[in-house]
One Martini backbone bead per residue (centre of mass of N, CA, C, O) as a GRO file, in nm:
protein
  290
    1UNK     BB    1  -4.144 -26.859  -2.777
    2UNK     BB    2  -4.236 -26.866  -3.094
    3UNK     BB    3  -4.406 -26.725  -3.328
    4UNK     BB    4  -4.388 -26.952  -3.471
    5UNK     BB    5  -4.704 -27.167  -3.306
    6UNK     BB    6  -4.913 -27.368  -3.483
    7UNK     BB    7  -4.819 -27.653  -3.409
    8UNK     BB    8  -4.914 -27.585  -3.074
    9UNK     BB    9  -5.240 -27.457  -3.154
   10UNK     BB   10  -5.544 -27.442  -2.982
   11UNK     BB   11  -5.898 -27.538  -2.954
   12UNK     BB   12  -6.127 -27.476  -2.680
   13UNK     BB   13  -6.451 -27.624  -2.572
   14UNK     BB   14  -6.726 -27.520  -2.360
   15UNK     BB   15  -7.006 -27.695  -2.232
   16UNK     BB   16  -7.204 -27.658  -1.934
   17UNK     BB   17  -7.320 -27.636  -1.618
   18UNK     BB   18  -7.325 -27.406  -1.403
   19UNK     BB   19  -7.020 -27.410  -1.166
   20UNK     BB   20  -6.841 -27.381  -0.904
   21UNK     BB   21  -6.495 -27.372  -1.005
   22UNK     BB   22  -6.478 -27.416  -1.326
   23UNK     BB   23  -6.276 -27.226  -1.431
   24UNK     BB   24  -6.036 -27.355  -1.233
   25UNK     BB   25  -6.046 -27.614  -1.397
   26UNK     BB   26  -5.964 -27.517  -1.656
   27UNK     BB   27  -5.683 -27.361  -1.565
   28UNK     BB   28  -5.568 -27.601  -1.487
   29UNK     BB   29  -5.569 -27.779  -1.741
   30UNK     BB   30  -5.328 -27.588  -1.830
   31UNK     BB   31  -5.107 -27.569  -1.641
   32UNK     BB   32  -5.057 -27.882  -1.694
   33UNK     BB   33  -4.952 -27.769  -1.999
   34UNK     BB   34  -4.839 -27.476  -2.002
   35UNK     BB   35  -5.006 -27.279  -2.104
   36UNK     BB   36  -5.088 -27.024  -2.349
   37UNK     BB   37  -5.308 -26.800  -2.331
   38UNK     BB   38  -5.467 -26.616  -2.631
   39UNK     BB   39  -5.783 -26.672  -2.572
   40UNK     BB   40  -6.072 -26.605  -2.354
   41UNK     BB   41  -6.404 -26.679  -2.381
   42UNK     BB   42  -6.682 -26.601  -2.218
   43UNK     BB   43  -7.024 -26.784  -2.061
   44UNK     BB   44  -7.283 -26.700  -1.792
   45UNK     BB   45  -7.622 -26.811  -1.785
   46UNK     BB   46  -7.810 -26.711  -1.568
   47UNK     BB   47  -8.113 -26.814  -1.695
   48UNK     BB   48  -7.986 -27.117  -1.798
   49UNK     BB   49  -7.732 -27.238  -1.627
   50UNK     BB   50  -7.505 -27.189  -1.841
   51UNK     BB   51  -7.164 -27.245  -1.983
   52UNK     BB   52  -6.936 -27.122  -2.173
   53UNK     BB   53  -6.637 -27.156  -2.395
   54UNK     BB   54  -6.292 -27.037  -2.500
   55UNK     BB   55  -5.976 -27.147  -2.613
   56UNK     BB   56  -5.663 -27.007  -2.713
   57UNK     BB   57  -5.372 -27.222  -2.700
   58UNK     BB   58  -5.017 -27.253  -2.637
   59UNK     BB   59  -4.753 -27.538  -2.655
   60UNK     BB   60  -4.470 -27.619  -2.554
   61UNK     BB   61  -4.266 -27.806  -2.778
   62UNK     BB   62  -4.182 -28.001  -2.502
   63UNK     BB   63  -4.519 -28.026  -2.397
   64UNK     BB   64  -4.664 -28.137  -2.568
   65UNK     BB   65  -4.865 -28.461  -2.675
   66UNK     BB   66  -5.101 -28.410  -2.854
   67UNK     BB   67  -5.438 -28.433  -2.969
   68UNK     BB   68  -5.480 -28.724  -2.839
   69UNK     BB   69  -5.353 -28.676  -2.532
   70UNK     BB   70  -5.542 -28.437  -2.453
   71UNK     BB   71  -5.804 -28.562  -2.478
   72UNK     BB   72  -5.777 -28.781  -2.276
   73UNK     BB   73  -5.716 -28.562  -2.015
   74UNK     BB   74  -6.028 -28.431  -2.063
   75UNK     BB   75  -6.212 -28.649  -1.934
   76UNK     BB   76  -6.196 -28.561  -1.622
   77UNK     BB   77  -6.353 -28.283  -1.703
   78UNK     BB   78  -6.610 -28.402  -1.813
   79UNK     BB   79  -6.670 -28.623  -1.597
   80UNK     BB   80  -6.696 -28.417  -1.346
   81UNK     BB   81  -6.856 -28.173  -1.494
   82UNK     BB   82  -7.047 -28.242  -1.758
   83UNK     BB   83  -6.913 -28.167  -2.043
   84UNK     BB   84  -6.849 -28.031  -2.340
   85UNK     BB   85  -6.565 -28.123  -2.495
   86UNK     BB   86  -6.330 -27.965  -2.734
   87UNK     BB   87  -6.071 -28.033  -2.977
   88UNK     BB   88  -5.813 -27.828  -3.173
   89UNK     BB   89  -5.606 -27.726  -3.424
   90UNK     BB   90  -5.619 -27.392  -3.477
   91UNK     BB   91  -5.523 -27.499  -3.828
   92UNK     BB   92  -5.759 -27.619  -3.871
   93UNK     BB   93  -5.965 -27.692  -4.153
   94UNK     BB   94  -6.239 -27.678  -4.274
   95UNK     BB   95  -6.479 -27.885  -4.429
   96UNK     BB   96  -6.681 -27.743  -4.742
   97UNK     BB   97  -7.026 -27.767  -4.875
   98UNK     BB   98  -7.147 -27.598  -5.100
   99UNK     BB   99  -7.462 -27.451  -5.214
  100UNK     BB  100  -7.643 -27.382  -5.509
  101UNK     BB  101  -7.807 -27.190  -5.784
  102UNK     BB  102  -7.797 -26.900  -5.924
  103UNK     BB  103  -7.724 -26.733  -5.739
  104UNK     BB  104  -7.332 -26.613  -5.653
  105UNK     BB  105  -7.259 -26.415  -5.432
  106UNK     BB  106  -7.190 -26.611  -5.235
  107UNK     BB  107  -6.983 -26.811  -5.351
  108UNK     BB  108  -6.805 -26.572  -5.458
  109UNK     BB  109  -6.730 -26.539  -5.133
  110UNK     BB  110  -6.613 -26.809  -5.070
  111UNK     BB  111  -6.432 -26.823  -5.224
  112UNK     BB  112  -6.234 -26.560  -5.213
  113UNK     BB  113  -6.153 -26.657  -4.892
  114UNK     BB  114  -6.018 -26.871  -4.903
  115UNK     BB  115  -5.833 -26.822  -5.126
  116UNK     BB  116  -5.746 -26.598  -4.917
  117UNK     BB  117  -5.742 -26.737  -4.605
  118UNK     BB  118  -5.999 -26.567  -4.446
  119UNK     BB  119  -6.094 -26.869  -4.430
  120UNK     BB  120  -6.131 -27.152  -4.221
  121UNK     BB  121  -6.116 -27.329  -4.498
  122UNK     BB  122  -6.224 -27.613  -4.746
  123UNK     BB  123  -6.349 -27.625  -5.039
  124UNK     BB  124  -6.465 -27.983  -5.149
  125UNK     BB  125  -6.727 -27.876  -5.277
  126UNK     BB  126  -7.011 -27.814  -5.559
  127UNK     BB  127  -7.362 -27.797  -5.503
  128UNK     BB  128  -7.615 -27.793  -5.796
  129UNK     BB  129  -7.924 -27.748  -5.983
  130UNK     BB  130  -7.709 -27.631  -6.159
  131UNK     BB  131  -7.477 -27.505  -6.440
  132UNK     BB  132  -7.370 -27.216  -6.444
  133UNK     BB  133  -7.108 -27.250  -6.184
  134UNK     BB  134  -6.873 -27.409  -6.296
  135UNK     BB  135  -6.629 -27.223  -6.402
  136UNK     BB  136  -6.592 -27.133  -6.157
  137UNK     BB  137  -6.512 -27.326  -5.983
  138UNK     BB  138  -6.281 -27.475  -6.133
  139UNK     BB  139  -6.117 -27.245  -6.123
  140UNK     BB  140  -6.044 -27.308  -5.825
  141UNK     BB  141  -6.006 -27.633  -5.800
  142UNK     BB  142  -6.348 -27.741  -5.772
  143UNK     BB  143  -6.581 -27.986  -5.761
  144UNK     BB  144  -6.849 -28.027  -5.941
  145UNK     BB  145  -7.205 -28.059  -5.851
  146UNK     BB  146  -7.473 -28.195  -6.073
  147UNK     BB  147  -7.813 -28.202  -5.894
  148UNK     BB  148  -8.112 -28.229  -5.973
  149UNK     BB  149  -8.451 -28.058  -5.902
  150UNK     BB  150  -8.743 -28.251  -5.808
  151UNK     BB  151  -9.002 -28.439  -5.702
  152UNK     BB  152  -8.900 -28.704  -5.803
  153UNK     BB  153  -8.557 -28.669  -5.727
  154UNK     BB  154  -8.512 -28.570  -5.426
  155UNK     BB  155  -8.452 -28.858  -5.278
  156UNK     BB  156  -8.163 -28.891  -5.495
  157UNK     BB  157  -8.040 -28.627  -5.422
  158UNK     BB  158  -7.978 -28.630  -5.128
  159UNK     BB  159  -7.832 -28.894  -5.125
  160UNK     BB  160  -7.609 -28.762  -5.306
  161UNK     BB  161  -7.529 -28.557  -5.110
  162UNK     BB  162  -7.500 -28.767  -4.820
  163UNK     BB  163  -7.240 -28.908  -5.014
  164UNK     BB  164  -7.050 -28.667  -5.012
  165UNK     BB  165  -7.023 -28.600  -4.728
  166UNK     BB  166  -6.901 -28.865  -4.651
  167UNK     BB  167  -6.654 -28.925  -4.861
  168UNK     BB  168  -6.552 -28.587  -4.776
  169UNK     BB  169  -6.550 -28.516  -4.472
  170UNK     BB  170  -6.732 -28.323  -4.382
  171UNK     BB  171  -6.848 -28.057  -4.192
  172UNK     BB  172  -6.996 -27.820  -4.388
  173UNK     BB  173  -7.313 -27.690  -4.485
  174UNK     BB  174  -7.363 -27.448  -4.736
  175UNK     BB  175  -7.624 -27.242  -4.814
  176UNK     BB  176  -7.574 -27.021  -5.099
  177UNK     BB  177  -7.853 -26.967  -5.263
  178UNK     BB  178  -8.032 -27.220  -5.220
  179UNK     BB  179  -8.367 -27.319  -5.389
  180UNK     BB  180  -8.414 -27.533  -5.200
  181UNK     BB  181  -8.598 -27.765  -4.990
  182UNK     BB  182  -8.512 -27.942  -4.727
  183UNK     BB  183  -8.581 -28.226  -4.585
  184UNK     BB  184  -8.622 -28.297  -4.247
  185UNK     BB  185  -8.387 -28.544  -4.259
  186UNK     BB  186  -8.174 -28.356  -4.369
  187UNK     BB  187  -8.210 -28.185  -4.143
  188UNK     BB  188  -8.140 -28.353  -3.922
  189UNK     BB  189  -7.877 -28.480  -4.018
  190UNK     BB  190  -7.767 -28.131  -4.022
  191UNK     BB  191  -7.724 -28.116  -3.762
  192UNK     BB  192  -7.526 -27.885  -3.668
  193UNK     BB  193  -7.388 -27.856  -4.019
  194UNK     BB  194  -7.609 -27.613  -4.160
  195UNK     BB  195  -7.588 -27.332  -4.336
  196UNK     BB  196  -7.797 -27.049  -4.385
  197UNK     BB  197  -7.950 -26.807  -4.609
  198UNK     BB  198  -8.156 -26.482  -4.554
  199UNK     BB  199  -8.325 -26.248  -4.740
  200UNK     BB  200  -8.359 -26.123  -4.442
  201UNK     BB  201  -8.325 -25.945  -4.100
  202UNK     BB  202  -8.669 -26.020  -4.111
  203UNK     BB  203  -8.904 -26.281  -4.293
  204UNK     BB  204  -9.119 -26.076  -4.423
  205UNK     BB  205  -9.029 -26.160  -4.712
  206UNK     BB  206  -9.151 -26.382  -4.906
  207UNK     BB  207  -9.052 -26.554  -5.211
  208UNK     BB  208  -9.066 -26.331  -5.479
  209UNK     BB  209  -8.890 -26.053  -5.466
  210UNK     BB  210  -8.854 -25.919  -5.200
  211UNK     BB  211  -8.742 -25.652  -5.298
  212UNK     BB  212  -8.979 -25.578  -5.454
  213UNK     BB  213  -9.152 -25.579  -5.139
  214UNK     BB  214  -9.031 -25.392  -5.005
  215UNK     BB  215  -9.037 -25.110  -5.211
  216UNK     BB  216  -9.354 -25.120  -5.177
  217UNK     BB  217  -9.289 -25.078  -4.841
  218UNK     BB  218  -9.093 -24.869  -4.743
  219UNK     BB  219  -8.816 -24.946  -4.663
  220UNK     BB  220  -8.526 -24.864  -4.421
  221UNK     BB  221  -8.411 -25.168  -4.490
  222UNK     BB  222  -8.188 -25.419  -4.468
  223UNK     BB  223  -8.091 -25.761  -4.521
  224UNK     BB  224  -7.924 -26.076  -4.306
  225UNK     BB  225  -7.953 -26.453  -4.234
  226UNK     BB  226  -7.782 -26.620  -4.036
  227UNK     BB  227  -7.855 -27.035  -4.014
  228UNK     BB  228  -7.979 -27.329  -3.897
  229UNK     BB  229  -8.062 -27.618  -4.009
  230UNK     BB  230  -8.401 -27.670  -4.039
  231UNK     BB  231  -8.721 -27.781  -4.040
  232UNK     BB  232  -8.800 -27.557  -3.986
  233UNK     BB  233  -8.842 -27.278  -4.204
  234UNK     BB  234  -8.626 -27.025  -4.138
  235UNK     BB  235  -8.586 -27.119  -3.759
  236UNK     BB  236  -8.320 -27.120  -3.714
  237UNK     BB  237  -8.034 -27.041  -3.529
  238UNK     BB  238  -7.889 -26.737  -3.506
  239UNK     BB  239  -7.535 -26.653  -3.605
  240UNK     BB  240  -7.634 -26.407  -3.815
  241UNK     BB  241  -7.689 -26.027  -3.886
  242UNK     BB  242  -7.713 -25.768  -4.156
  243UNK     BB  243  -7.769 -25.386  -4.195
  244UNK     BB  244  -7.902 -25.121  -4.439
  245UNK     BB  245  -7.942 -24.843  -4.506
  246UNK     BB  246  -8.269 -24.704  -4.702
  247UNK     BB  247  -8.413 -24.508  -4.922
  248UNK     BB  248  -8.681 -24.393  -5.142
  249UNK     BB  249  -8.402 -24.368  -5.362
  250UNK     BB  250  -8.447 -24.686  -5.373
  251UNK     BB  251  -8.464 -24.930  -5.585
  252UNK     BB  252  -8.467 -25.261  -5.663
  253UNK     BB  253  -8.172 -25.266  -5.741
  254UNK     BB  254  -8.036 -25.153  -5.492
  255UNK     BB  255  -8.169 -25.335  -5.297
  256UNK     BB  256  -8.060 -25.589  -5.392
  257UNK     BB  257  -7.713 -25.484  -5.390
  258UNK     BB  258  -7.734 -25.449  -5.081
  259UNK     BB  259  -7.834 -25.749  -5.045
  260UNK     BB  260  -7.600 -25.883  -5.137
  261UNK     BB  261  -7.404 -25.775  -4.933
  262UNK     BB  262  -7.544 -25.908  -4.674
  263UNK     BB  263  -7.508 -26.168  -4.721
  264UNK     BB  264  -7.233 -26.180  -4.762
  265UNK     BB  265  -7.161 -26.088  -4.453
  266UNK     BB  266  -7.333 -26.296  -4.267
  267UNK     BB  267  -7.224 -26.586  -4.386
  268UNK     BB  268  -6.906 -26.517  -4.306
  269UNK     BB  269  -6.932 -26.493  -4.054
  270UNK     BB  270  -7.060 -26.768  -3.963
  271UNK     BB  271  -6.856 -26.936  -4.085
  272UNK     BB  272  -6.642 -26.844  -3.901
  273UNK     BB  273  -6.782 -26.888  -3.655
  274UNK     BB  274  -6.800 -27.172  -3.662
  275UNK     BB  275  -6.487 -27.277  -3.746
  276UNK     BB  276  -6.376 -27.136  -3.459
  277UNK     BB  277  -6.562 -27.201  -3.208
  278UNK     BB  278  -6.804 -26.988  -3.121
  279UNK     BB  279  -7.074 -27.149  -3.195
  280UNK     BB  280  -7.371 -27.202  -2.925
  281UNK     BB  281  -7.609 -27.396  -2.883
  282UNK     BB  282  -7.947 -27.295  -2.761
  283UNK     BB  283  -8.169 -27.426  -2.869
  284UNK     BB  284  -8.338 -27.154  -3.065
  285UNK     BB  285  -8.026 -27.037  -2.976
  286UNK     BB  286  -7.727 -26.837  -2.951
  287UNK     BB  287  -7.399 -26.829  -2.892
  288UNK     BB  288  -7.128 -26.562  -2.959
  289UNK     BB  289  -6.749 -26.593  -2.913
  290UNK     BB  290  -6.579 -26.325  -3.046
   0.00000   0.00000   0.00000
């Protein structure tokens, strides 16, 4: 097989409850075409009775069928197994739209990782409730849409929101510090393809300045977490969290500083591994393949 093999590798997950002999039916399923493993992650949720898996495998150039018609030979591990199974070609990138308002440093860490393809996406739209940062935008050659948000207009903007999703085949909506609260039915319908960062390690701090409200707490940590839009704010289903030691000699400035620079790497990781198919909701709680 050659080196450059990425026409012909694909990345399978899989989700349903454990049952004695599923790892064997799935690598059934594999050596009936072939497949070269390049990866296999799984979890076998004890607590929970429930088994998730992920598999990077490459199908030889004369055995290939295609991802249609690989889809369709999956149906009867689906169907006997009672399986969540997905299927798709490991070098598909993912089609996102950032959300973003004043603050710009998580937008322009994900404009710089797709712009070097650190990240599987291709970001086909940046919507913002302010026109700040149109420039910087158009600049990466990605268009812009200024959506104002008031309580007059709140669902006029979300339907053009939701109609933007639609139009550009979108696959993750990315809140990059977007400070609207978005309606529970927006909720629901970008359920489990919506994902935001909250700029805490734990919610501890709410509503303006958190990090001078941290300061004031003599705080030992900063942090930030990245997760799953739902109807409760900020306690959809957790993606990633980083944190960084700071100490009594940081300022407010150097906290906010810090703190940027965890909410950027908390959420490329989650964009990351959602776009990879590591990440399985389960209730409340998150499994992450990584």
């Amino acid at each position: 097989m050659s080196a450059d093999d990425s026409a012909h590798r694909y990345v399978l997950t899989l989700d349903g409850a454990e049952r004695p002999g599923l790892l064997h039916a799935v690598t059934g399923f594999l050596v009936d075409h072939r497949a070269d493993i390049r990866e296999i992650k799984q979890f076998d949720d004890q607590l929970a009775a429930r088994y998730v898996c992920r598999v990077d495998f490459v199908v030889p150039d004369d055995h290939d069928p295609g991802t249609a018609a690989l889809e369709q030979s999956l149906d009867a591990l689906r169907s006997e197994w009672h399986l969540t199974a997905r299927l798709r070609p490991a070098t598909q990138k993912q089609r996102v739209l950032v959300m973003v308002s004043k603050f710009e440093h998580c937008l322009n860490d994900l404009l710089f990782r797709a712009h070097i393809d650190d990240l599987p996406i291709e970001i086909v739209a940046v919507v913002s409730n302010h026109a700040d940062h149109e420039d910087l935008v158009h600049w990466h050659r990605i268009p812009f849409h200024h959506i104002p948000v008031s309580s007059a207009t709140k669902a006029e903007a979300e339907a053009r929101l939701l109609q933007l999703v639609d139009e550009l085949d979108v696959d993750l909506v990315v809140l990059a510090r977007y400070m609207q609260i978005l309606s529970d039915d927006l909720a629901r319908t970008l359920s489990g393809r919506a994902i935001n960062i909250h700029h805490s390690f734990l919610p501890s701090f709410k509503g303006a300045k958190p990090y001078h409200q941290a300061y004031e707490r003599g705080v030992k940590t900063v942090g930030a977490t990245a997760h799953y839009v739902t109807g409760d704010l900020d306690e959809g289903p957790i993606i990633s969290q980083q944190v960084q030691e700071v100490d009594h000699s940081y300022t407010p400035s150097d906290l906010v500083a810090a703190g940027r620079d965890t909410e950027c790497k908390a959420l490329s990781n989650a964009v990351r591994w959602h776009c990879e198919g590591r990440v399985f909701v389960q209730g409340h709680r998150t499994v992450v393949l990584r």
